[in-house]
N, C-alpha and C positions, 0 to 999 in steps of 0.2 A: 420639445413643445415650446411654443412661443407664447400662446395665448395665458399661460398659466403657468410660474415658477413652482419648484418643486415646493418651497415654502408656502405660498399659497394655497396649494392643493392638501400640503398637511396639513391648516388652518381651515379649509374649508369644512375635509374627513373630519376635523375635532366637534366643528358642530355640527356636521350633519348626526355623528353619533348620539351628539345630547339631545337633537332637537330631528327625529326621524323624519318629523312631517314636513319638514322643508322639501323633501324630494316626493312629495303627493301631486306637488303640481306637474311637473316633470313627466314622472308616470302617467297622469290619466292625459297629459298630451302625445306620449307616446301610446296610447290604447288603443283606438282605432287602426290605427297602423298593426298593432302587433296582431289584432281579433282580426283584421278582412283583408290582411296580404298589402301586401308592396308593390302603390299603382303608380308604374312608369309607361306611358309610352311609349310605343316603339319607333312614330313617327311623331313630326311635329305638330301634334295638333292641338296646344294650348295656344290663347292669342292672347285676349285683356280683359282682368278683372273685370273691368267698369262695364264691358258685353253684359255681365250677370245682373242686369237690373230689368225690373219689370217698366217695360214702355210705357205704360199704361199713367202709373203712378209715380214711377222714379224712384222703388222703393227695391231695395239687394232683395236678391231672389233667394230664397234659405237653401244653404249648402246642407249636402248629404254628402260626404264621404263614400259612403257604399251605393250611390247610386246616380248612374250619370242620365238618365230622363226624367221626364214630366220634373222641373223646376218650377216651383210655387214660389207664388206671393204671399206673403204674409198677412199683405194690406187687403189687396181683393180678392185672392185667392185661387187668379188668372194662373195657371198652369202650359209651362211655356217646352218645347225642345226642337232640338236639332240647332243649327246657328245662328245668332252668335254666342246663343246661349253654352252651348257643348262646349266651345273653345276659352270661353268662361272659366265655364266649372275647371276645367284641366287649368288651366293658369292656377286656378287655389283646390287642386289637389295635387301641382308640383310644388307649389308654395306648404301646404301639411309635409309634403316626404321632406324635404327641406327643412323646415321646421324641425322635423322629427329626429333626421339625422340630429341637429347640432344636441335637441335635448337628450338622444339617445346616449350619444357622446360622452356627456355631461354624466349621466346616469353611471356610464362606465368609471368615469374619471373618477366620483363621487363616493361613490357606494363599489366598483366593484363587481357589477353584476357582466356577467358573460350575453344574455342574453338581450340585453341593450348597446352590447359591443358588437354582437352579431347583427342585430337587426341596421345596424349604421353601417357597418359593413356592405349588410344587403343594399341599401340604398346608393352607397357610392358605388358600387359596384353595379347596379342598375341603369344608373345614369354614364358610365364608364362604360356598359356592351351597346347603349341607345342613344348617343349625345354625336358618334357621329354621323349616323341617319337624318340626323335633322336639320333640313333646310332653311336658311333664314329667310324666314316672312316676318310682316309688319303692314306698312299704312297705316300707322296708326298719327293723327294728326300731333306736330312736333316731334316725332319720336322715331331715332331711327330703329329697325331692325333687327331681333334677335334670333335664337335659335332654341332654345328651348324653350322660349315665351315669342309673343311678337312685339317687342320692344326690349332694347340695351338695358333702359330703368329695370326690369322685372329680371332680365336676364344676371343683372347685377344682385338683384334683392335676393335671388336663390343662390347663386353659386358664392356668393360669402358667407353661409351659415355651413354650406356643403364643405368647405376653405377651412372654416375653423373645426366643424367636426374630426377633419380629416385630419387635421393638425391634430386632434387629441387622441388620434385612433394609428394614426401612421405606423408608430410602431409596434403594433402588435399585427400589422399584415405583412406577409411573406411580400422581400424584394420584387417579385415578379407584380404582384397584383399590388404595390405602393408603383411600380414602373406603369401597369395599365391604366390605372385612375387618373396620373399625373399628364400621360400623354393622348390620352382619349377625350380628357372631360375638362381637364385644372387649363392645362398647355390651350386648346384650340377655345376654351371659352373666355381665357384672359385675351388672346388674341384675337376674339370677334371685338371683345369691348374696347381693347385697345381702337381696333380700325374704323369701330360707330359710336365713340365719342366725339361727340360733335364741337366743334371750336368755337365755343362761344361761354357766357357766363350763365349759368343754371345751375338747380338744383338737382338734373340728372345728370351734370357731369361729374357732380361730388361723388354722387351714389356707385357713378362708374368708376370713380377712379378711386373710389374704398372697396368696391369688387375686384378691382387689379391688385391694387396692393394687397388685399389682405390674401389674395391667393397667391402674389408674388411671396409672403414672408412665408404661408404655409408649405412651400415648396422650393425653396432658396432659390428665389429667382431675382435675382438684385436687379436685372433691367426691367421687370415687372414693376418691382416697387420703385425707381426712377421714373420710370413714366407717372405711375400713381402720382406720388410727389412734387416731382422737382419739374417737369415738363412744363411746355406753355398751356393753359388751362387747367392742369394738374390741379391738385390741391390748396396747396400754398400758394398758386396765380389766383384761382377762388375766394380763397382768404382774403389776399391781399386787394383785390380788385373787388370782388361782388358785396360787401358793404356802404350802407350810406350814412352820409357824414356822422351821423348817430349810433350806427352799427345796427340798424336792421337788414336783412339781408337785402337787395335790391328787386326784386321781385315784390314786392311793398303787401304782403300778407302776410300775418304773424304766423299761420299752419305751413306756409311756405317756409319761412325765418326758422320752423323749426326742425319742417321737414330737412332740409339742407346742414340744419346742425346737428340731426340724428344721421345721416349718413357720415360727417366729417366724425364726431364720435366713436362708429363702429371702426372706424378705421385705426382712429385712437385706442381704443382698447386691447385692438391686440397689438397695435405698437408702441405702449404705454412701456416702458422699461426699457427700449431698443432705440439706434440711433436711429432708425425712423419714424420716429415723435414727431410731430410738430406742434404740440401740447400747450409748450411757452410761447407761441405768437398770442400776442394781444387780444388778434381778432375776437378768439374764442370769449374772453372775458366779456368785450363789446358788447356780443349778441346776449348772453347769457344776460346780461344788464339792462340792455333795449328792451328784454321780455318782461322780466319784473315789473319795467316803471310801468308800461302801457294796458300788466294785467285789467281786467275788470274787475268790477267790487265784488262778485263771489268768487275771485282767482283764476277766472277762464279766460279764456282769448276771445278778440274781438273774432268772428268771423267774415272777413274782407275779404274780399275776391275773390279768388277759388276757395275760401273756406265753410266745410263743410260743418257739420253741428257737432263739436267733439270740444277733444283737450279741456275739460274739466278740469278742475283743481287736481285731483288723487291722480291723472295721468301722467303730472307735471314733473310726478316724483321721480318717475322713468326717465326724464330727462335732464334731473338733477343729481340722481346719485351718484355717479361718477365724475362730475365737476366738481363736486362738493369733494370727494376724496381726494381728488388731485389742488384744488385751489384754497377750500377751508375757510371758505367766503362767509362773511354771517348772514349777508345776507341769504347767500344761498340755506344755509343753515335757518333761519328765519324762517322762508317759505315752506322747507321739507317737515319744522317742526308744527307749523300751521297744519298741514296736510298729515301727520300724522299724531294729530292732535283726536284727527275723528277717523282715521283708518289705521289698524294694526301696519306697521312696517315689519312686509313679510314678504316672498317670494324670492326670486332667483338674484333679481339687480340689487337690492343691496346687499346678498350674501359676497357675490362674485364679484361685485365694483362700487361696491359703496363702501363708506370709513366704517370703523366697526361701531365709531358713537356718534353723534351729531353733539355739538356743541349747543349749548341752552339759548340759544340769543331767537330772537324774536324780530318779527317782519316789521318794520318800522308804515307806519298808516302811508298810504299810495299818495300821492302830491300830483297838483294839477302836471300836463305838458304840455309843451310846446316847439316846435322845431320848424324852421325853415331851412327849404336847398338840399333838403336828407331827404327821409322820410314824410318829412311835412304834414305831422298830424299835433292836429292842439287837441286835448284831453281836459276838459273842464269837471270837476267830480263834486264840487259843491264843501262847504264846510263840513260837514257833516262824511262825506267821503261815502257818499251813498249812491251817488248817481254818476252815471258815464257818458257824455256828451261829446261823441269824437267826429272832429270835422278832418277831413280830406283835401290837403290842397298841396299836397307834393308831386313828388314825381311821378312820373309812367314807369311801371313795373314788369312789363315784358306780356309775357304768354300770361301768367296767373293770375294778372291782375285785372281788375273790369274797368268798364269806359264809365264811370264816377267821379269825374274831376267834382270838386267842391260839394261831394255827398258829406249826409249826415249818419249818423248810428247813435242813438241813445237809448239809455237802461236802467234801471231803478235796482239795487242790491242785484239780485239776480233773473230779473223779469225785462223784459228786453217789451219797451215803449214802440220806437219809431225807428227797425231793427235796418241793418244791413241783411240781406238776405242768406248773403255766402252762395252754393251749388250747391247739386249733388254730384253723384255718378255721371263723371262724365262721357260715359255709353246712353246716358236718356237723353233722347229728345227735348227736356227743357234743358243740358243744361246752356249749349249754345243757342238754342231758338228760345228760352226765356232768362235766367238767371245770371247769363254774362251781359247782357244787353245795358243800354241808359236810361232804357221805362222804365226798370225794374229799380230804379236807386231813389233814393229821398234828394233829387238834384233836379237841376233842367235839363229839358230833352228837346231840340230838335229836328221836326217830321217825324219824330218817333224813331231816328235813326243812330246808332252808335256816336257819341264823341271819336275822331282820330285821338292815338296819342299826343298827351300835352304834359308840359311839366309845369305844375302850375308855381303859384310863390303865396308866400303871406306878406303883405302890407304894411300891416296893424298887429300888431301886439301888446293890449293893454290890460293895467290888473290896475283901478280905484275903487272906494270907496263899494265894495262886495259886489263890484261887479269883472266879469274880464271879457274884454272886446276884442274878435280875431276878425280879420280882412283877410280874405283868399283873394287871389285872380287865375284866370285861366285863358290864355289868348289862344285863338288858333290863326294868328293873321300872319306867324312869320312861319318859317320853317320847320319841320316835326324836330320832334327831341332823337336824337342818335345812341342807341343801347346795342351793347355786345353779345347782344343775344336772340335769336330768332323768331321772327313775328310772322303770323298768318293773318293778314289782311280781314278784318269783320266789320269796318265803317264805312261812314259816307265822308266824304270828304269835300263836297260838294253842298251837304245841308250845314255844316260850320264855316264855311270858306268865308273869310272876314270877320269869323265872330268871337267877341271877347264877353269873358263873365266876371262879376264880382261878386261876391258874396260876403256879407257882414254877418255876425252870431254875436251876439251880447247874450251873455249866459250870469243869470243869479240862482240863488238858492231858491229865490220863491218861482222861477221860471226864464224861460229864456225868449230871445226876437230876433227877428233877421229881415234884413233887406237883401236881395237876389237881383241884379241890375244885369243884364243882355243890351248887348250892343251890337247891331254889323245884320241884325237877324230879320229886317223888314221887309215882308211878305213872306215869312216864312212861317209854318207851324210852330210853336214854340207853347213847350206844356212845363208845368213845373207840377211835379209830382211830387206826394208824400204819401208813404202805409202804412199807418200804424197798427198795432195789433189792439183786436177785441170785437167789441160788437159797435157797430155805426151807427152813431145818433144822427141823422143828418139833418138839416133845415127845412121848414114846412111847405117850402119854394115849391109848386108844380113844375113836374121834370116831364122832358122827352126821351126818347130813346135817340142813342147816340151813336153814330160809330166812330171807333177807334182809329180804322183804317187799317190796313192789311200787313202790317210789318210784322218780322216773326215772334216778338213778346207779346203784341196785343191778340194775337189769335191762342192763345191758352187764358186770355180774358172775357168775363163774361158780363152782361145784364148792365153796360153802361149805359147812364141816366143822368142828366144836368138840366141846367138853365141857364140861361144869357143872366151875366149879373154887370153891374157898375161899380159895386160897392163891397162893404163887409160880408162875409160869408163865415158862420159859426159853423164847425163841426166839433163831434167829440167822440169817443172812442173809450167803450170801458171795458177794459182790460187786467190782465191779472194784477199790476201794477198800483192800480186806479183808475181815475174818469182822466181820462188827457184832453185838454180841449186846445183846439185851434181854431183863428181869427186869419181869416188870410182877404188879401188884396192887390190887387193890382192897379198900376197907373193907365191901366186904359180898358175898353170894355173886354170880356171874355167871359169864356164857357166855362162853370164850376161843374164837374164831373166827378159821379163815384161809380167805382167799377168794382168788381170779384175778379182778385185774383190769385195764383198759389200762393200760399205761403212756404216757409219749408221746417218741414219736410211738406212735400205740397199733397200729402192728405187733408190737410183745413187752407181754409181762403183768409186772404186779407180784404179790407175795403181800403181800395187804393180813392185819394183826393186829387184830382188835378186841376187845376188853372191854365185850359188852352186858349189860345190868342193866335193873330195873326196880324202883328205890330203893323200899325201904319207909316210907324217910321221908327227910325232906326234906335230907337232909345225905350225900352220897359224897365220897369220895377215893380217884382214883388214885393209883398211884403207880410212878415207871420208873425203870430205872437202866441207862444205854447205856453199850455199850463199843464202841470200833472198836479192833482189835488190830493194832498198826502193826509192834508191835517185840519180839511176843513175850510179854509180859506181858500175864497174866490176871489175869479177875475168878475168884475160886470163894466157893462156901460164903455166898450172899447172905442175908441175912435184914433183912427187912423189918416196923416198927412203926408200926402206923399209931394215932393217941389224939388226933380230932379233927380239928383244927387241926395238929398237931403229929405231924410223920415223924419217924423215924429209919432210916438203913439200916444195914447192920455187913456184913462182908464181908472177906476179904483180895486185896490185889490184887499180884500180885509176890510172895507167901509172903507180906507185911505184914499186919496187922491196920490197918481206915479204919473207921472209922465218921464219919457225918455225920447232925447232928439241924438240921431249920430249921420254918419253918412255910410253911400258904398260908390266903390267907384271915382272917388275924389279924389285917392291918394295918388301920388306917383310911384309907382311900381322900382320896387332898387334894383340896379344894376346890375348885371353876372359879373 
């Protein structure tokens, strides 16, 4: 056995004897499986999770094990079958036998029991008389091609749990049937992934190439685990290549950052002990670093780009137990004892891969960030360390990331203000026709059309007197940015062509301001959007009805309504948070506009605010000035100057008279 010295497996049996109920969870994962038989396919007809979402709403259709029609909504209660939904369901009910093996396994390894050794049995051996029936399908966008799912990714996520069970079972099945598993299912499914791992940098090449290796170790196959490895794009090219200069992964979303280090982990684990580690490269350290400093104030991830509404604090722990045993980091130590501060540390991952104690140290208070040429996000969090104001102005991310250059996302403790949207399932209809889009972001949009990729830069970088000042830019006037990783074309290139942005954020504790400067963009639509969450207080302005125009985010929007303004425009927004108010303006006449539209999960609406225009020449400037009302003290009496380059606002806040003058746009941009 690889995955498990014989020492460890006595040390496990010692507590599983003290402490029986550590294998409850184990068990009732294996139940369904054991109570309604062992569903394998005979042909290939699992495809893609993300199929299993209700159209409608975008909301996962509730699995049944024992039942492969009428799939319901939870949300409206739409009752859906036959495909894509069927091909669904089977992707996660190869993904349950999957599952089951490795816990059955585990069960045996554990406790003992024959009748959880059989049942792993039955499954490898299920998928060993039916894996080579199955033809490789796919189409799945980015994705090449699998065989017992329709994508490599998926085809990876199953046959390395199937890998390691089989590692803990191998020797208790007779030569003949360890000879038919290995050449029927282990041999022809490392050699699909081998041949649809695609040459480029991503987080499915990791997943693929921790599905090769860990089947190459479960089955001695050293040119397996070389390719894993040491190949070009392997692992360690991964490692060494797919970080940005700060160590978030290059994909520039932290579910991505993490996804891509839970696949390089699995791989880790069962080559933790063996000279096919690669444990001690640095990189791992990096990312594992990157993530702490960028958490949010209640310990969760931003959800950026493809990120969808998860990784809670308690999920984090899963992805720290096993760094923490091998590294002994305090900080890591820190976080895990934060996190099981308020939840029992119980279950499989820290029996099997966690240290047996965690060390007393404690998470030191999160500190602003900032980075440029990496990542490129400034993280403003206030004295107080309460609030999360993160601006966007790095690089282009590949496939996961969205066209957001100089987006905002802020958030009060754990209540999310003026949010990043994230996705969903990406089998719904929003989530490429609304939630990948540039409407959909707290940024500028024009026509309503996708930013091409850009890499943007920061400026300015300033911290005086409790305030800190960031400068973004984002040009689209020379050549796109060049990534080793493959793109499906979803912009216009023609509604940016010559346009540069900049964007200023001066952020305090009692509120923050920004000037938003467009350049290159005359006679073109150009909207500056923000959505904050709650209920809309809008201005007493008589409105018309509006239309958005027909692009694919604004047709999942509804009941827009504005007025022609010159001037200040007050809205506010009261939300779990508080009352949030914004003062916005611009240097030349435009349309203020609110619309309905999802939020997510998009069972409730946001009231989106926008500022459309159609520059008469070639130079606009927003300009906003946010309040979130924590403690009482208001904004009143705003006034706003705009001369260029150069804002001022003036205002009292608290009875006080503030003014603040800065620029956007005036700087000169540094050098590559």
């Amino acid at each position: 056995m690889i995955l498990f010295s014989q020492d460890e497996i006595a040390r496990f049996c010692a507590q599983v004897k003290d402490n029986p109920a550590l294998l409850d969870g184990l068990r009732k994962g294996c139940e369904q499986v054991l109570r309604y038989g062992v569903k394998i396919p005979k042909t290939a007809l699992a495809t893609w999770g993300h199929y299993f979402v209700c159209p409608a709403d975008s909301t996962s259709l509730t699995y049944d094990y024992t039942s492969d029609h009428d799939f319901r909504c939870p949300q409206c209660g739409r009752v859906y079958n036959g495909e894509p939904f069927l091909g669904g369901w089977w992707r996660g009910t190869n993904g349950v036998s999957c599952s089951t093996a490795y816990q059955s396994a585990l069960l045996w390894t554990l406790a003992g029991e024959e009748k959880y050794r059989a049942l792993c049995e039955s499954i490898l051996s299920g998928f060993a008389d039916n894996y080579p029936n199955y033809e490789e399908h796919g189409d799945i966008p980015y994705n090449k091609p699998g065989r017992m799912n329709s994508q490599a990714l998926c085809e990876a996520g199953c046959l390395a749990p199937l890998a390691m069970a089989y590692d803990m079972i191998k020797d208790t099945l007779a030569p003949e049937e360890r000879r038919r598993v290995e050449e029927n299912l282990f041999v022809p499914g490392a050699e699909l992934l081998m041949k649809n791992r695609t040459n480029q940098l991503h987080n499915h090449e990791v997943h693929v190439n921790a599905g090769v290796g860990i089947i190459g170790m479960a089955i001695g196959r050293e040119d397996f685990i070389d390719f894993a490895r040491n190949s070009k794009y392997g692992l360690r090219y991964q490692l060494e290549n797919g970080l940005m200069n700060d160590g978030l992964w290059f994909e520039a979303t932290f579910h991505y950052h993490l996804y891509a280090f839970l696949g390089f982990m699995s791989y880790e684990k069962m080559a933790f002990g063996t000279p096919y580690s690669l444990i001690d490269m640095p990189q791992y350290r990096r990312m594992l670093g990157m993530l702490i400093k960028t958490l949010q104030p209640d310990l969760s991830v931003a959800h950026l780009g493809d990120g969808g509404h998860g990784h809670v604090f308690r999920q984090l722990a899963g992805y720290l137990e096993f760094p923490y045993r091998v590294y002994r980091d305090p900080l890591l130590a820190g976080l895990l004892n934060r996190i099981y501060a308020e939840y029992p540390r119980e279950g499989l991952e820290p029996l099997l891969f966690g240290a047996e104690t965690i060390e007393p140290a404690e998470l030191p208070p999160l500190e602003d960030y900032h980075n440029d040429g990496g990542s490129g996000l400034t993280i403003m969090r206030g004295s107080d360390r309460r609030q999360y104001l993160l601006f966007r102005h790095g690089r282009y991310g590949g496939e996961h990331d969205h066209y957001d250059k100089l987006g905002l996302h802020f958030m009060l403790d754990g209540n999310e203000v003026m949010p990043d949207l994230g996705t969903v399932l990406y089998g719904a209809p929003q989530h490429y026709g609304y939630y990948k889009n540039t409407f959909t972001h707290n940024t500028v949009c024009i026509n309503a059309q996708n930013q091409p990729p850009c890499n943007g830069r920061a400026v300015r970088f300033e911290r005086k007197d409790g305030e800190t000042l960031v400068e973004g830019h984002a040009d689209w006037r020379g050549a796109p940015p060049e990534l080793n990783s493959f793109i499906i074309r979803q912009w216009d290139e023609a509604s940016y062509a010559g346009v540069r942005m900049e964007r200023t954020v001066v952020h305090r504790d009692e509120y923050f301001l920004e000037a938003f400067r467009v350049r290159g963009a005359a006679g073109r639509q150009v909207d500056w959007i923000i959505h904050p969450v709650g209920a809309c207080v809008e201005p007493p302005d008589e409105k018309r009805v509006v239309s958005l125009g027909d692009t694919a985010p604004v047709r999942f929007m509804k009941n827009a309504r504005g007025f022609e303004t010159r001037g200040l425009v007050a809205s506010a927004w009261q939300g779990p948070a508080g009352r949030f108010s914004v003062w916005s303006a611009c240097s030349q006449p435009s349309l203020a506009v609110y619309a309905e539209g999802p939020a997510n999960p998009p069972t409730s609406d946001l009231t989106y605010f926008i500022r459309r225009m159609s520059p008469a020449n070639d130079d606009v400037v927003f300009v906003a000035l946010f309040h979130l009302d924590r403690d009482g003290r208001t904004v009143e009496r705003p006034e706003i100057e705009i001369d260029g380059g150069r804002v001022t606002m003036r205002f009292l806040f608290d009875g006080q008279p503030r003014e603040h003058t800065f620029t956007v746009g005036e700087e000169t941009p540094p050098q590559n």
